[in-house]
BALOBA-1460 file (C-alpha; in Angstrom, 3 decimals):
// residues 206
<rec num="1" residu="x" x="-4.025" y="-12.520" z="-13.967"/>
<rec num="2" residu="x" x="-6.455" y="-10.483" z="-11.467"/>
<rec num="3" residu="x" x="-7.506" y="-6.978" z="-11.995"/>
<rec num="4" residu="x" x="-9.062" y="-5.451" z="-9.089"/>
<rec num="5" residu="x" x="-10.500" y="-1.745" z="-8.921"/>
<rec num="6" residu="x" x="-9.726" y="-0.039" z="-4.952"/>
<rec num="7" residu="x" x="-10.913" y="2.843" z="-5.888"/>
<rec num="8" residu="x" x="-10.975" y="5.711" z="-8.561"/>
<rec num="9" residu="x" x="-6.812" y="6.091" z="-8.907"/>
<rec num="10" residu="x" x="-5.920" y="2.867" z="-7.067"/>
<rec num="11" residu="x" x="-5.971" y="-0.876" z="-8.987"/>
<rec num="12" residu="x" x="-4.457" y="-4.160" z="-7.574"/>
<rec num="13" residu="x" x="-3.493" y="-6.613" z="-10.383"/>
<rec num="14" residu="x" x="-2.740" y="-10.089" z="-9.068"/>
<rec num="15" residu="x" x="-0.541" y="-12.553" z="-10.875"/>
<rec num="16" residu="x" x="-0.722" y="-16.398" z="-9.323"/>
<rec num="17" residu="x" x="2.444" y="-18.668" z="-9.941"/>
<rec num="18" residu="x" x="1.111" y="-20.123" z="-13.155"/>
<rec num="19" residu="x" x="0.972" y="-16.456" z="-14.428"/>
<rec num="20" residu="x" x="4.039" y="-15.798" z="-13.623"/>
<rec num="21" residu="x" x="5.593" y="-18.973" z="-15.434"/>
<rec num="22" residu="x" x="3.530" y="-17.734" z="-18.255"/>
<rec num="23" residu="x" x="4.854" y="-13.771" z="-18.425"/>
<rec num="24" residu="x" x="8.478" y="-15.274" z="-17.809"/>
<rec num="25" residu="x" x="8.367" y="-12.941" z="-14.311"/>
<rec num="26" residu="x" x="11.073" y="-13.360" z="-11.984"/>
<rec num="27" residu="x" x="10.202" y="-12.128" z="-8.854"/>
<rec num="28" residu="x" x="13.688" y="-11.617" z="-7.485"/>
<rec num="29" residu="x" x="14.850" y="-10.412" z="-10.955"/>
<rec num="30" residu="x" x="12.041" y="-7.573" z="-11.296"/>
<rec num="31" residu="x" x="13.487" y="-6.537" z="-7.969"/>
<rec num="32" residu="x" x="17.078" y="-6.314" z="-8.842"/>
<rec num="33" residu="x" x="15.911" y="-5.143" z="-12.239"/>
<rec num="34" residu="x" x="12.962" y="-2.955" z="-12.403"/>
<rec num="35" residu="x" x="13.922" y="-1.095" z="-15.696"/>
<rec num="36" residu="x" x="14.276" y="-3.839" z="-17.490"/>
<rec num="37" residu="x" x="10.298" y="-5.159" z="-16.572"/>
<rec num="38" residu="x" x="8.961" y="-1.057" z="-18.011"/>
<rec num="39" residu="x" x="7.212" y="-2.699" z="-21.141"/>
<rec num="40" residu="x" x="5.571" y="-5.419" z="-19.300"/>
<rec num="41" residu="x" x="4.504" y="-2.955" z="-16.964"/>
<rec num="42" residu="x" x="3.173" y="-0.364" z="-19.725"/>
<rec num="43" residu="x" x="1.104" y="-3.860" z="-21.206"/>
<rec num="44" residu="x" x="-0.326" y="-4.234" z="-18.067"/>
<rec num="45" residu="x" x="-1.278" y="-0.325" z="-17.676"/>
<rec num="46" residu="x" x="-3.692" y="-0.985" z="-20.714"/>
<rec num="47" residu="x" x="-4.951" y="-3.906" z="-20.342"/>
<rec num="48" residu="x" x="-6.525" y="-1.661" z="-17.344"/>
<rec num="49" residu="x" x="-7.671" y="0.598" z="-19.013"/>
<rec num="50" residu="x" x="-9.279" y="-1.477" z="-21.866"/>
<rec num="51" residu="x" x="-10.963" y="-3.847" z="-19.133"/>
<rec num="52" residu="x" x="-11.332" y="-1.023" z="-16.212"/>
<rec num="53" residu="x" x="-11.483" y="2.119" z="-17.586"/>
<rec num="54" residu="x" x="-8.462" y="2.855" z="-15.629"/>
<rec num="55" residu="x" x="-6.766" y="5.585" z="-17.699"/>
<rec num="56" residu="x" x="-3.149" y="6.758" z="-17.153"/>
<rec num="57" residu="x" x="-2.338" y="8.803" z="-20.288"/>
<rec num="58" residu="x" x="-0.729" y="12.483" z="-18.320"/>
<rec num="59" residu="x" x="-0.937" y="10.988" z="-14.729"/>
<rec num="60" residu="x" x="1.973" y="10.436" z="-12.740"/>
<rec num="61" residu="x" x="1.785" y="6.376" z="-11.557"/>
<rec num="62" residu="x" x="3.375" y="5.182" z="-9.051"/>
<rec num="63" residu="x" x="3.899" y="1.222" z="-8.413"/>
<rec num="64" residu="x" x="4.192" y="-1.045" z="-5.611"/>
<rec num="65" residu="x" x="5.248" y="-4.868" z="-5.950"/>
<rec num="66" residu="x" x="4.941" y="-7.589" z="-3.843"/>
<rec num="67" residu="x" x="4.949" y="-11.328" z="-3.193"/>
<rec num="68" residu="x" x="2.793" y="-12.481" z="-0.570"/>
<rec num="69" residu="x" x="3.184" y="-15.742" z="1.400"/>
<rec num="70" residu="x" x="1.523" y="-17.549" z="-0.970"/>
<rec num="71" residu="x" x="4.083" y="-16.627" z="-3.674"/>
<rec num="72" residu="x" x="1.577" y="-14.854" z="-5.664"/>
<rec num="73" residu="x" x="2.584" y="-11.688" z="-7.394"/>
<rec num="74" residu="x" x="1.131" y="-8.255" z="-6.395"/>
<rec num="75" residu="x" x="1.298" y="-5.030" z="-7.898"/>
<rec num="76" residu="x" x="-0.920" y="-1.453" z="-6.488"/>
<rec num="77" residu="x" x="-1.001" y="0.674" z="-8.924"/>
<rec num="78" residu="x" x="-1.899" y="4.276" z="-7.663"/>
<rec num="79" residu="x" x="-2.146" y="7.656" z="-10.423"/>
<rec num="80" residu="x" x="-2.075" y="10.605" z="-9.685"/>
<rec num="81" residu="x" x="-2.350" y="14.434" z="-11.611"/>
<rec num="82" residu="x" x="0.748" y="16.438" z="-11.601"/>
<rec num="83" residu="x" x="0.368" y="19.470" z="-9.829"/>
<rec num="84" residu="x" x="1.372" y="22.762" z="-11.682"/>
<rec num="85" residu="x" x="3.076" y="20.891" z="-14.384"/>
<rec num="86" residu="x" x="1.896" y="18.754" z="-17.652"/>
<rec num="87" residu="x" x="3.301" y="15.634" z="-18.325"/>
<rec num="88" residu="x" x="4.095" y="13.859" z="-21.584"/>
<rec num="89" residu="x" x="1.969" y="11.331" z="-22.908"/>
<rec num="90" residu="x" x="4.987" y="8.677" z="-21.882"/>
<rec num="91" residu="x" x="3.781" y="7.161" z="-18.785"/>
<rec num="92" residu="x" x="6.237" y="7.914" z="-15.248"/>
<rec num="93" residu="x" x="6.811" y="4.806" z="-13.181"/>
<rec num="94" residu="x" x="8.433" y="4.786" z="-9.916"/>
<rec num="95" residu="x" x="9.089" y="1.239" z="-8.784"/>
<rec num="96" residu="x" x="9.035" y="0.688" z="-5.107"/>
<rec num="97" residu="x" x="10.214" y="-2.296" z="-3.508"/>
<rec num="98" residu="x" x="9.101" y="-3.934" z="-0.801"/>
<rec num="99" residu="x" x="10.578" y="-5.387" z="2.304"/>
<rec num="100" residu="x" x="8.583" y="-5.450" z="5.544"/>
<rec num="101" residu="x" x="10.316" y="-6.433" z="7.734"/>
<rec num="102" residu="x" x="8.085" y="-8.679" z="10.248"/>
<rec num="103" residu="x" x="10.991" y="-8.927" z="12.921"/>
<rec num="104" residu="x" x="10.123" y="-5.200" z="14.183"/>
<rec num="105" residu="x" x="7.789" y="-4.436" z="16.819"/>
<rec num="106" residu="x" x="7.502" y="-0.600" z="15.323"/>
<rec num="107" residu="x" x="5.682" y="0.285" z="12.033"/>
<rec num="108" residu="x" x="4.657" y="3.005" z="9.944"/>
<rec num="109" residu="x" x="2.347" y="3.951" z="7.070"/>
<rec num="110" residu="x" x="1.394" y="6.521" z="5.564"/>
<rec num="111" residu="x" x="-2.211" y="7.096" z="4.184"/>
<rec num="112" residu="x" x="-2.584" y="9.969" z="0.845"/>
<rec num="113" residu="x" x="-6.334" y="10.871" z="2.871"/>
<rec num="114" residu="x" x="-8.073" y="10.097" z="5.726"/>
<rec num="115" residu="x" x="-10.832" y="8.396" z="3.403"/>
<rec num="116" residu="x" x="-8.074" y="5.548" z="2.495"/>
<rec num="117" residu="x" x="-7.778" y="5.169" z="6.239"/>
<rec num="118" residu="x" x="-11.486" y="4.602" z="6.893"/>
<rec num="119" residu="x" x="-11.316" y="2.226" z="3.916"/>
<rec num="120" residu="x" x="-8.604" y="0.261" z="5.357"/>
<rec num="121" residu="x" x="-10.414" y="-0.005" z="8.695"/>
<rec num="122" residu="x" x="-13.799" y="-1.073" z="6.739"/>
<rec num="123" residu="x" x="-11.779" y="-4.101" z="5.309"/>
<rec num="124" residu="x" x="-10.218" y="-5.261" z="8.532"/>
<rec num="125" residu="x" x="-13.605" y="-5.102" z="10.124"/>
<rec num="126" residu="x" x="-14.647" y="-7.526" z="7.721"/>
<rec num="127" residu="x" x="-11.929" y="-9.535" z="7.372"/>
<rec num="128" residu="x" x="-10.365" y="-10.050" z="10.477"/>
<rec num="129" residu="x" x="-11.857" y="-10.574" z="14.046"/>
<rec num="130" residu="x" x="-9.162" y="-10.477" z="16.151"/>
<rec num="131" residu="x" x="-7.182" y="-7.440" z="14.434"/>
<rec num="132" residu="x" x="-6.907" y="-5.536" z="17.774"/>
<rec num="133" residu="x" x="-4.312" y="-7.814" z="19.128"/>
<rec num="134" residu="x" x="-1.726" y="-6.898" z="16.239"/>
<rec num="135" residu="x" x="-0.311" y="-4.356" z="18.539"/>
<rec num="136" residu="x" x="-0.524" y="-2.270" z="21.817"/>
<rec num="137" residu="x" x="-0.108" y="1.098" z="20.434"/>
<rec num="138" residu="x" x="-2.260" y="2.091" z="16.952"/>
<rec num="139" residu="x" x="-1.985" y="5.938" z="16.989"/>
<rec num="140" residu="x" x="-2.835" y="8.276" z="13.816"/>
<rec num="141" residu="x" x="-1.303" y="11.285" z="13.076"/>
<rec num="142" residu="x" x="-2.127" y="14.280" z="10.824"/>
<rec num="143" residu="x" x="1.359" y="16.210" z="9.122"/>
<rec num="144" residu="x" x="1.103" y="17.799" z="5.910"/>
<rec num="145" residu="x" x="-2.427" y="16.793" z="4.888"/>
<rec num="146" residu="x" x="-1.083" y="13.085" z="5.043"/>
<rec num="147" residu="x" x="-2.222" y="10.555" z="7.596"/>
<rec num="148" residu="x" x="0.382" y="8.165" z="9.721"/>
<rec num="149" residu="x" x="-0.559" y="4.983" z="11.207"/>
<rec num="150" residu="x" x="1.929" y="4.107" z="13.941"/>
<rec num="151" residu="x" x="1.577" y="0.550" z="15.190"/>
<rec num="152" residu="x" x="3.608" y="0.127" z="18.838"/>
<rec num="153" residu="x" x="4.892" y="-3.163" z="20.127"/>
<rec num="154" residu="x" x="3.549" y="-5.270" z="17.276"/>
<rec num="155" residu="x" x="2.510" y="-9.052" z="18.780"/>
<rec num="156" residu="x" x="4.956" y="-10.861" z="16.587"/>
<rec num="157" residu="x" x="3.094" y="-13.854" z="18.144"/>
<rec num="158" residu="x" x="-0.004" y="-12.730" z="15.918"/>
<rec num="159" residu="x" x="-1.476" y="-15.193" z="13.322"/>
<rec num="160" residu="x" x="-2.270" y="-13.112" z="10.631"/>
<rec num="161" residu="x" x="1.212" y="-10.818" z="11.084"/>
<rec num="162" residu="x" x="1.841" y="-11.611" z="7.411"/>
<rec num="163" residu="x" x="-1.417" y="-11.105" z="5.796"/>
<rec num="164" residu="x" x="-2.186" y="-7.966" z="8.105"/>
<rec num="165" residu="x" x="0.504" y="-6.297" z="6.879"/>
<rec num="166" residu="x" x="0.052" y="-7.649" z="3.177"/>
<rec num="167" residu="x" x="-3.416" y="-6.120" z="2.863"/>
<rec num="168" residu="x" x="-2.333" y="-2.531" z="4.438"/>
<rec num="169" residu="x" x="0.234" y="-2.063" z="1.421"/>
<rec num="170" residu="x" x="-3.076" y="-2.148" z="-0.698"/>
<rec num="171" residu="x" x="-3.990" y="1.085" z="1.269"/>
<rec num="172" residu="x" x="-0.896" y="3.199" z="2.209"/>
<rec num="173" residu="x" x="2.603" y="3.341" z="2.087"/>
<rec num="174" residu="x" x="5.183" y="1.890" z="4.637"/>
<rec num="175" residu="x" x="7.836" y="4.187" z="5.883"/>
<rec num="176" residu="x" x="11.156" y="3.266" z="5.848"/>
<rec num="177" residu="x" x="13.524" y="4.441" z="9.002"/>
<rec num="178" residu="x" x="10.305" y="5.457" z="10.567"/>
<rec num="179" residu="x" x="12.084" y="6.206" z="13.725"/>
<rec num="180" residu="x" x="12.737" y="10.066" z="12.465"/>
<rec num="181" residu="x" x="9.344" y="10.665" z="11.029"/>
<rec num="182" residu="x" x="7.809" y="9.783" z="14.429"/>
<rec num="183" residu="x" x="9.917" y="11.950" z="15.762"/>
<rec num="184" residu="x" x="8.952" y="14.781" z="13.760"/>
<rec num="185" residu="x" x="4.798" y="12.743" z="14.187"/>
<rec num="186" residu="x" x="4.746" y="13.831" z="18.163"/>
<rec num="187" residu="x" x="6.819" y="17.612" z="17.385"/>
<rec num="188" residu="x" x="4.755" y="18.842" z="14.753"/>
<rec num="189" residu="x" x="2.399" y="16.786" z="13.608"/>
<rec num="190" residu="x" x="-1.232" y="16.376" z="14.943"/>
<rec num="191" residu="x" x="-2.427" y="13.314" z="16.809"/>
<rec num="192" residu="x" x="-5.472" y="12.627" z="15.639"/>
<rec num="193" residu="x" x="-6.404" y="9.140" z="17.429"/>
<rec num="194" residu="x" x="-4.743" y="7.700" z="20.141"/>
<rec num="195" residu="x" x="-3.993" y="3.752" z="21.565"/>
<rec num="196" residu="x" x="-6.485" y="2.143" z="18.826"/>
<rec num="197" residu="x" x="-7.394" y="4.360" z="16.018"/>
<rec num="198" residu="x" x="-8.685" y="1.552" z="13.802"/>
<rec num="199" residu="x" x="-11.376" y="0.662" z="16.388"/>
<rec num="200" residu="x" x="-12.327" y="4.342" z="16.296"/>
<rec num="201" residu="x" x="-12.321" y="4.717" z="12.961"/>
<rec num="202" residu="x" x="-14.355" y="1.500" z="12.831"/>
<rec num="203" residu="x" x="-16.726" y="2.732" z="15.704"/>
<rec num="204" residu="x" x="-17.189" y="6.360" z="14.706"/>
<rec num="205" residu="x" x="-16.051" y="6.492" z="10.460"/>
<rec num="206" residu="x" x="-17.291" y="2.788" z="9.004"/>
């Protein structure tokens, strides 16, 4: 088991398939199940913060699960402070499951700050070469002090489709029926980079 710091209310704990045989985690169970996996959860929340510092007594936290190609076991766990409201000491989890699915040639995510964007365009530049040919159209919006990434005619033929997409769940949030939100993107939102806004970011933020 992997505990990994993103940044000051984001942590990535990795589980390989030996860990899971270990913990007794089923991946396909958790999913069906989420409820029932709480307490292993609420173990895992302080191991953080024994080994990280990563405190989540009052915040609202919010996790996302995973299995990546290699059949390990990911979990990003974001916290956040209620606004206007206290919480109780009993930790909130919202479960979200994920399902990308890699036969679209549309996508969207959604970024909490523009600083998580520039972060996410950092990594790429480091990691991948050849990320510019994941799709013909990377535009970013600005609605409601959030940021959209909206990928266009995705190369499905693109090596790395998998792990691209793998490593921007560690960074924002994929939107589900996206084709709405766009929609509402080009009405009333504000396009804030146009045809490849990671290589601007990259060029201009990074």
């Amino acid at each position: 088991m992997r505990f990994e710091k993103l940044n000051e209310n984001k942590i990535r704990i990795t589980l390989t398939n030996q860990d899971l045989i270990k913990k007794n985690i089923d991946f396909h169970s958790f999913m069906a199940n989420p409820i029932e996996s709480q307490d292993l959860f609420l173990d895992m929340l302080d191991t953080a913060e024994k080994e990280m510092g990563f405190i989540t007594k009052n915040y609202q936290i919010r996790i996302e699960a995973l299995q990546i190609s290699n059949g390990d076991f990911i979990l990003i766990i974001t916290r956040s402070l209620p606004e206007a409201k206290k919480y109780s000491e009993k930790k909130k989890l919202h479960i979200k499951r994920k399902n990308n699915n890699f036969k679209n040639t549309d996508a969207l995510y959604c970024f909490e700050c523009f600083d998580d964007f520039c972060e996410f365009s950092s990594f790429l530049n480091k990691k991948y070469s050849n990320f510019l040919n994941i799709a013909k159209n990377i535009s970013l919006y600005e609605y409601k002090n959030k940021f959209y990434l909206s990928f266009s005619n995705i190369n499905l033929d693109y090596n790395d489709l998998k792990k691209f997409f793998s490593s921007i769940t560690e960074f924002a949030t994929y939107i589900c029926h996206s084709d709405l939100i766009k929609r509402k993107l080009v009405e009333n939102g504000t396009l804030i980079m146009k045809n490849n806004a990671i290589k601007t970011a990259i060029d201009y933020f990074c």
